[in-house]
LOTOR-765463 format. One line per 4 residues: number of its first residue (from 1); their letters; for each residue x negated, y negated, z of C-alpha. Coordinates in nm, 2 decimals. Layout:
% residues N
NUM	a	X/Y/Z  ...
% end
This chain:
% residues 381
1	xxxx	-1.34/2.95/-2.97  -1.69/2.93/-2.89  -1.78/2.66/-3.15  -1.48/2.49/-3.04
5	xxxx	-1.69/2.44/-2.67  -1.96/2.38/-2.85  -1.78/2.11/-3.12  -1.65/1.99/-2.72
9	xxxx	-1.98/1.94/-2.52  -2.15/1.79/-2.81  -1.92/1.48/-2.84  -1.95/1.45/-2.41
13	xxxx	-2.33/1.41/-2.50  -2.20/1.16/-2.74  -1.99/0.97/-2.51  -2.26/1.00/-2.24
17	xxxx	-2.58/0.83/-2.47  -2.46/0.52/-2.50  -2.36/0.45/-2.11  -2.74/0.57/-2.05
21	xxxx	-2.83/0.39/-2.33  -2.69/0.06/-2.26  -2.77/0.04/-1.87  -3.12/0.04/-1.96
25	xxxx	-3.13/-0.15/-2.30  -2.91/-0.47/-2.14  -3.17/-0.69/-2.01  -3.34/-0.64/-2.33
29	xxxx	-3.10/-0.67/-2.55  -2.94/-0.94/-2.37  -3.33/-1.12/-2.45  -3.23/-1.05/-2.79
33	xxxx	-2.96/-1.21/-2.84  -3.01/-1.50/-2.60  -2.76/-1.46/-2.36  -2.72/-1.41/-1.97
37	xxxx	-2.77/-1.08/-1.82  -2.42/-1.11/-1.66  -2.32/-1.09/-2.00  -2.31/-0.74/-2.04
41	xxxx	-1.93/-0.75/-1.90  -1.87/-0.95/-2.24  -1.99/-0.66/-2.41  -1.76/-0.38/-2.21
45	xxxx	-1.47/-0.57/-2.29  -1.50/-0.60/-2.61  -1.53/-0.20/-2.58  -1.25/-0.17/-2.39
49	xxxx	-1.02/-0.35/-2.65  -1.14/-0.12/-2.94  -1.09/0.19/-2.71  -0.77/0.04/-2.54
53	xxxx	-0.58/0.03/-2.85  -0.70/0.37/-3.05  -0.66/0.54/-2.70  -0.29/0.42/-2.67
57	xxxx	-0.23/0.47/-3.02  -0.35/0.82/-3.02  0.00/0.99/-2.93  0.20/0.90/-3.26
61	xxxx	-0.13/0.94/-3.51  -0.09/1.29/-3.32  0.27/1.36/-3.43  0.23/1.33/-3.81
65	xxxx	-0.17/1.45/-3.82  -0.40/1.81/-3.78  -0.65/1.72/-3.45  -0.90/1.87/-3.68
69	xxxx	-0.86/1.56/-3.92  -0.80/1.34/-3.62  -1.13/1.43/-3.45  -1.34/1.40/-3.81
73	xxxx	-1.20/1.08/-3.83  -1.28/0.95/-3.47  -1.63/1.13/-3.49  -1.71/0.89/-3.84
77	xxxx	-1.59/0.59/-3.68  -1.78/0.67/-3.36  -2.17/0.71/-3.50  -2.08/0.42/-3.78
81	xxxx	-2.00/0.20/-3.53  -2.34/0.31/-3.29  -2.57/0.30/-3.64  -2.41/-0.08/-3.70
85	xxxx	-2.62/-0.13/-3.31  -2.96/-0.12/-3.42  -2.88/-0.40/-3.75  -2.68/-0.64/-3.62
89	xxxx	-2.76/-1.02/-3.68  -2.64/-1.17/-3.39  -2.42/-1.21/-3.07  -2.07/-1.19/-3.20
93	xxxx	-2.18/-0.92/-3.44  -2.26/-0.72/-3.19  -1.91/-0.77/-2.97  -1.78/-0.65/-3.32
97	xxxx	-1.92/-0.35/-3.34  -1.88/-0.28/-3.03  -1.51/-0.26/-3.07  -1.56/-0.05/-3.37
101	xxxx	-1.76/0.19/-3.16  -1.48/0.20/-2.88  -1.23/0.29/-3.11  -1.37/0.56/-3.25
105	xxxx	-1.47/0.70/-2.90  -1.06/0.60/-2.81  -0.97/0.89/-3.07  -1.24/1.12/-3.00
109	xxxx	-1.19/1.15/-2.65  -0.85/1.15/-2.67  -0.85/1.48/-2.91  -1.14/1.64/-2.73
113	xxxx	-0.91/1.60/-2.41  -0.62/1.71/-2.54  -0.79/2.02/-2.64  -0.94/2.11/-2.33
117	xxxx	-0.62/2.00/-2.15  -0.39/2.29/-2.30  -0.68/2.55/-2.46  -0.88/2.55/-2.11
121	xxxx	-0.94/2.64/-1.73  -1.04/2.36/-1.50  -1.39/2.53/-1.48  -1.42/2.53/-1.82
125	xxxx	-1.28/2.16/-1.87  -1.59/2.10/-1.61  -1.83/2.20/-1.73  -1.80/2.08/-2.08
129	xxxx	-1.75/1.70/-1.91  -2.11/1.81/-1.77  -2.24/1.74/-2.09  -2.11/1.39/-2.06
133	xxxx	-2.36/1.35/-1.79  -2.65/1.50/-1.95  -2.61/1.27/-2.27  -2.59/0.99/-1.98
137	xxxx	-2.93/1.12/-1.81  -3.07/1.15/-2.16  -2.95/0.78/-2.23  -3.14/0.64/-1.98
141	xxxx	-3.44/0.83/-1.99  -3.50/0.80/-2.39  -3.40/0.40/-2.34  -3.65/0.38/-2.05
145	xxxx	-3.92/0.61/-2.27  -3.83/0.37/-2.57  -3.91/0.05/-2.36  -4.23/0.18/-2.18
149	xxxx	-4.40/0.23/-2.50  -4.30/-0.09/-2.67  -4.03/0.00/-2.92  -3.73/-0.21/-2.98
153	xxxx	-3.36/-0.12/-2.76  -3.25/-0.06/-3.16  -3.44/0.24/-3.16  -3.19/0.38/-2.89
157	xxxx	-2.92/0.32/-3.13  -3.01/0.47/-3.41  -3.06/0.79/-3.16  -2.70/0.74/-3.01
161	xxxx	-2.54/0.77/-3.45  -2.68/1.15/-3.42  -2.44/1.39/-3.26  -2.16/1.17/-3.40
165	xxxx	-2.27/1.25/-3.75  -2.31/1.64/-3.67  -1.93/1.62/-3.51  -1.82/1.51/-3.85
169	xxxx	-2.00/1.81/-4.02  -1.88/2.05/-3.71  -1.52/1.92/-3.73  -1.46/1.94/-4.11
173	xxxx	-1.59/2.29/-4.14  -1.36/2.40/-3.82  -1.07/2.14/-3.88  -0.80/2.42/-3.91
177	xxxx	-0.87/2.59/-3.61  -0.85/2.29/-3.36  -0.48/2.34/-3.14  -0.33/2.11/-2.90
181	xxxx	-0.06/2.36/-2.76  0.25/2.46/-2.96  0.58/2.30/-2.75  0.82/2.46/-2.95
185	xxxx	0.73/2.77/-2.80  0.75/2.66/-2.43  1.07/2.61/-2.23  1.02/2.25/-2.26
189	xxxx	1.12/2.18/-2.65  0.97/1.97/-2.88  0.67/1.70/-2.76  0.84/1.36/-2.59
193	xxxx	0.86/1.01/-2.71  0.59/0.76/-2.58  0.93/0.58/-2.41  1.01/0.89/-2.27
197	xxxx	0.68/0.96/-2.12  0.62/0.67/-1.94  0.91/0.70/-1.73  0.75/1.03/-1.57
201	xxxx	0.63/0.91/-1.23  0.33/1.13/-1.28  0.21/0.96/-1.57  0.19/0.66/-1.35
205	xxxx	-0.03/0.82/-1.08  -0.22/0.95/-1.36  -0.28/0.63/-1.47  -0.38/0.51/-1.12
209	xxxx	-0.62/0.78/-1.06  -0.80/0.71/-1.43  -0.84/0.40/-1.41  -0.99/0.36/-1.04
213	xxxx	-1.24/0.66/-1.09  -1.38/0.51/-1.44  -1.43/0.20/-1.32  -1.64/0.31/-1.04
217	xxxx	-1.82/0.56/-1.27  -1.89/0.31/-1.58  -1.98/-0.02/-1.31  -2.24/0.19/-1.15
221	xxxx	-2.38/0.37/-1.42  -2.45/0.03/-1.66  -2.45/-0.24/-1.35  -2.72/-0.01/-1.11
225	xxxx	-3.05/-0.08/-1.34  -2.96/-0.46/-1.39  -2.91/-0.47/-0.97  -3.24/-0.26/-0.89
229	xxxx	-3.47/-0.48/-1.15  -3.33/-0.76/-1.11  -3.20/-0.85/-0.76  -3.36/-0.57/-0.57
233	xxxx	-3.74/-0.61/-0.69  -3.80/-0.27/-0.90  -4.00/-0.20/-1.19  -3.82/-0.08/-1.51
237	xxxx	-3.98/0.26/-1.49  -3.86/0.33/-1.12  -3.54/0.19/-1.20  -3.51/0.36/-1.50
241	xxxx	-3.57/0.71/-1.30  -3.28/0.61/-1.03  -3.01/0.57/-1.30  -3.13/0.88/-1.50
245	xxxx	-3.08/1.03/-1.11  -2.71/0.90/-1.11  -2.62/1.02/-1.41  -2.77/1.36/-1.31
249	xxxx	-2.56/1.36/-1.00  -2.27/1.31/-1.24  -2.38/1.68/-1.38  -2.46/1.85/-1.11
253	xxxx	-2.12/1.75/-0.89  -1.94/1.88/-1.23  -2.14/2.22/-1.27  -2.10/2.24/-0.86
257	xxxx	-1.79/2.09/-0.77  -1.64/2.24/-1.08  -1.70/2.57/-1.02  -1.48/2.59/-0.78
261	xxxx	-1.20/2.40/-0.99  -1.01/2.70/-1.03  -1.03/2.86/-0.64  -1.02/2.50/-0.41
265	xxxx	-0.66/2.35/-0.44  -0.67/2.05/-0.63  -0.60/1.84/-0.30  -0.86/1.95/-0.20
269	xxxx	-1.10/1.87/-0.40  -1.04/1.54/-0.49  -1.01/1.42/-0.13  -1.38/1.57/-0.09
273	xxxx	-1.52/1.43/-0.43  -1.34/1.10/-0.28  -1.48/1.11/0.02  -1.84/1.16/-0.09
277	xxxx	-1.80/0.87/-0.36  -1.70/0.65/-0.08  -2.03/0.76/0.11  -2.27/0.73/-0.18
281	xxxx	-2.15/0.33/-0.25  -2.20/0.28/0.12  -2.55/0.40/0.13  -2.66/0.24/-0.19
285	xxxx	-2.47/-0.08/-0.05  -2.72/-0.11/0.24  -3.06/-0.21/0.13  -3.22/-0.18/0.49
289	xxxx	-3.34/0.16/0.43  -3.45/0.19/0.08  -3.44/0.60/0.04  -3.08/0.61/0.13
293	xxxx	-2.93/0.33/-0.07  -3.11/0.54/-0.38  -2.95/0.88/-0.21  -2.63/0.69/-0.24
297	xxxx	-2.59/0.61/-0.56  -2.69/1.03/-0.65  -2.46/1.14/-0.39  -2.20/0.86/-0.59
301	xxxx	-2.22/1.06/-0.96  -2.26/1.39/-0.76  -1.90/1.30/-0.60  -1.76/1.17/-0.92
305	xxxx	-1.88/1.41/-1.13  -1.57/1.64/-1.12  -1.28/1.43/-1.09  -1.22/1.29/-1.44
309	xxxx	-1.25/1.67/-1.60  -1.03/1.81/-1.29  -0.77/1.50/-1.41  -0.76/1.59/-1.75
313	xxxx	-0.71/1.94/-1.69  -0.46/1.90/-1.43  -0.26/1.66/-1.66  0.02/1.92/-1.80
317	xxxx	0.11/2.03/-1.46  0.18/1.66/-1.33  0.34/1.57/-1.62  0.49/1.85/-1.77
321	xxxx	0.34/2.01/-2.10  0.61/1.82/-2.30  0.44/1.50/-2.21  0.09/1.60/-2.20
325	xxxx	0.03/1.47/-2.55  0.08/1.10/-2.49  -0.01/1.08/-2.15  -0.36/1.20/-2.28
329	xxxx	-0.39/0.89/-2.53  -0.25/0.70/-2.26  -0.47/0.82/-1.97  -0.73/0.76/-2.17
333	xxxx	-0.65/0.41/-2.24  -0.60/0.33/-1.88  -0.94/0.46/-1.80  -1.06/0.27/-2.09
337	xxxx	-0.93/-0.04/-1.92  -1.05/0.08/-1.59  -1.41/0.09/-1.72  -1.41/-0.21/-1.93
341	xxxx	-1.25/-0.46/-1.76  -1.32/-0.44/-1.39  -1.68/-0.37/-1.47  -1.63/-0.67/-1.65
345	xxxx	-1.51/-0.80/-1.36  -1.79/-0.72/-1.14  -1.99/-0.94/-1.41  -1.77/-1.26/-1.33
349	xxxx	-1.84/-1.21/-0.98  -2.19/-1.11/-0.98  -2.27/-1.47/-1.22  -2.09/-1.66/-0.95
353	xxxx	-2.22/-1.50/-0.64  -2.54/-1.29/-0.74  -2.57/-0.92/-0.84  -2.57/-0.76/-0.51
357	xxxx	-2.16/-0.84/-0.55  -2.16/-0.51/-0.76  -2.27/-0.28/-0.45  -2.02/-0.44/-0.28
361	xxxx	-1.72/-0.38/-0.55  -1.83/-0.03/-0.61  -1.77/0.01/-0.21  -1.41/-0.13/-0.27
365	xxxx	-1.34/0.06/-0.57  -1.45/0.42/-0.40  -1.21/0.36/-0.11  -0.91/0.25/-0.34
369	xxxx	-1.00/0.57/-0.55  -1.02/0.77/-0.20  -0.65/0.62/-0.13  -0.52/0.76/-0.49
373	xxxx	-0.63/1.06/-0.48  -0.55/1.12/-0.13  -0.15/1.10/-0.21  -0.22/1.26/-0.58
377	xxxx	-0.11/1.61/-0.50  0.26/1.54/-0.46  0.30/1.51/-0.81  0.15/1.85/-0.89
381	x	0.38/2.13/-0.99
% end
């Protein structure tokens, strides 16, 4: 199982690059390609549709293929999409690609949930999504390393194709050993229908709590380094070392706050990961004194760092193993939408009111996130 964790945390380094990545390559790339900076919401929804649909398409691929072929697949599609970055010709290119990429990350982090979700403990679950923020931190701090000396944001790119093209070397040669639980042996039967799911209240609050916490995690990690440089007066290096600090909050609450994943009920600890969320977006809303509006938005990825693993390990017992399948696909297709479109969002509002409207809507976000979870563990058996 080992290389299984390992196959694991090296596609959350893959996931992570490109948010790291692309919070600090935007205002160059959006020089590029001669487009607004509050364009960048263009770019996460055209994400969001590519991961949208794999995500929710994930369940029924599921039924009549091996997860080992399933994650080779996603893997492929994944660093293609990432190597197309650093060549495309223009504006609507890039939204194109884009999609691609999403759709491939859709499938992959489906499968890679799906695993953890039924093979492992919460810790473990954890501290693999650690790795998510490490290839975030790494993101940004290549990106800003990249930029300082006077390379191109394509550079980046290129970096990002990497572990994707290792996954499909790592998944092919392990392909038969990857399990998502076997339901004919459990009390509950065979896997359920998509239909059938959906009509699990669970799934619903699932949902809910997805979508809420990735929207708050993806608009601060690629809207923060736009706000700072842009709106708040900071140079791209300092900026560049405050987002790398966000994403390394996103680690350390995981490795922290996840270690106790297994001992704290889960209550528990998402009403304090909530609660601390909600402080972090109120110190990094107030600009009055600097040092704690940076605090803030560290405490913010040290609060959210364990609630999306916590979720996805959680997920059989709030909506039964039965249905953990497609609610996987479809949890992570409401996250996807989540991070896409109200980021998005944010970008709408920010154009027609000025940037400092993100601080604001992260603010909003972590208190409806705070309400979720705060009612979540009724539906936990």
């Amino acid at each position: 199982m080992s290389i299984l964790i390992a196959l694991a945390a090296l596609a959350m380094i893959g996931f992570g690059l490109p948010t790291g990545v692309l919070s600090v390559a935007w205002p160059s790339m959006s020089d590029t390609f001669g487009v607004a900076v509050t364009s960048l919401g263009t770019v996460v929804a055209a994400y969001t549709v590519g991961y949208t649909i794999s995500s929710f398409s994930s369940g029924w691929i599921l039924r009549v293929s091996s997860l080992g072929l399933f994650l080779t697949f996603s893997a492929a599609l994944s660093g293609l999409g990432y190597l197309a970055f650093a060549f495309v010709p223009g504006w609507w290119w890039l939204l194109v690609v884009t999609a691609a990429a999403g759709a491939g990350h859709g499938y992959l982090d489906t499968g890679v949930n799906l695993y953890a979700a039924t093979q492992l403990s919460a810790r473990a679950t954890n501290w693999i999504h650690a790795f998510f923020g490490l290839g975030s931190l790494g993101g940004s701090s290549m990106m800003t390393g990249i930029l300082l000396v006077g390379l191109g944001w394509e550079w980046g790119y290129g970096i990002v194709a990497a572990p994707f093209i290792l996954l499909v070397f790592g998944f092919v040669a392990t392909r038969s050993r990857w399990h998502s639980g076997d339901f004919e042996d459990s009390d509950e039967g065979t896997a359920a229908g998509t239909l059938e799911t959906l009509r699990v209240p669970g799934v619903w609050m699932g949902i809910a709590a997805f979508v809420l916490h990735t929207a708050l995690e993806v608009a601060a990690g690629v809207w923060s380094f736009t706000l700072l440089t842009e709106a708040r007066g900071l140079s791209v290096g300092s900026a560049g070392i405050w987002v790398t600090a966000y994403f390394g909050g996103l680690v350390a609450g995981r490795v922290a706050l996840g270690t106790f994943a297994d001992r704290l009920s889960l209550s528990t600890l998402f009403r304090l990961a909530g609660v601390l969320s909600l402080l972090g977006t109120l110190l990094f809303w107030q600009f009055t004194v600097v040092e704690l509006s940076f605090v803030g938005l560290v405490l913010l990825g040290f609060g959210l760092g364990p609630i999306f693993p916590t979720l996805v390990s959680a997920t059989p017992r709030y909506v039964g193993r039965r249905h953990t399948q497609n609610s996987m696909g479809i949890q992570m297709g409401a996250s996807a939408i989540g991070g896409g479109l109200l980021p998005a969002g944010v970008g709408i509002l920010a154009a027609a009111v000025g940037l400092e409207a993100v601080s604001v809507s992260l603010v909003v976000g972590a208190a409806g996130m705070l309400v979720v979870l705060w009612v979540f563990n009724r539906f936990i058996r």
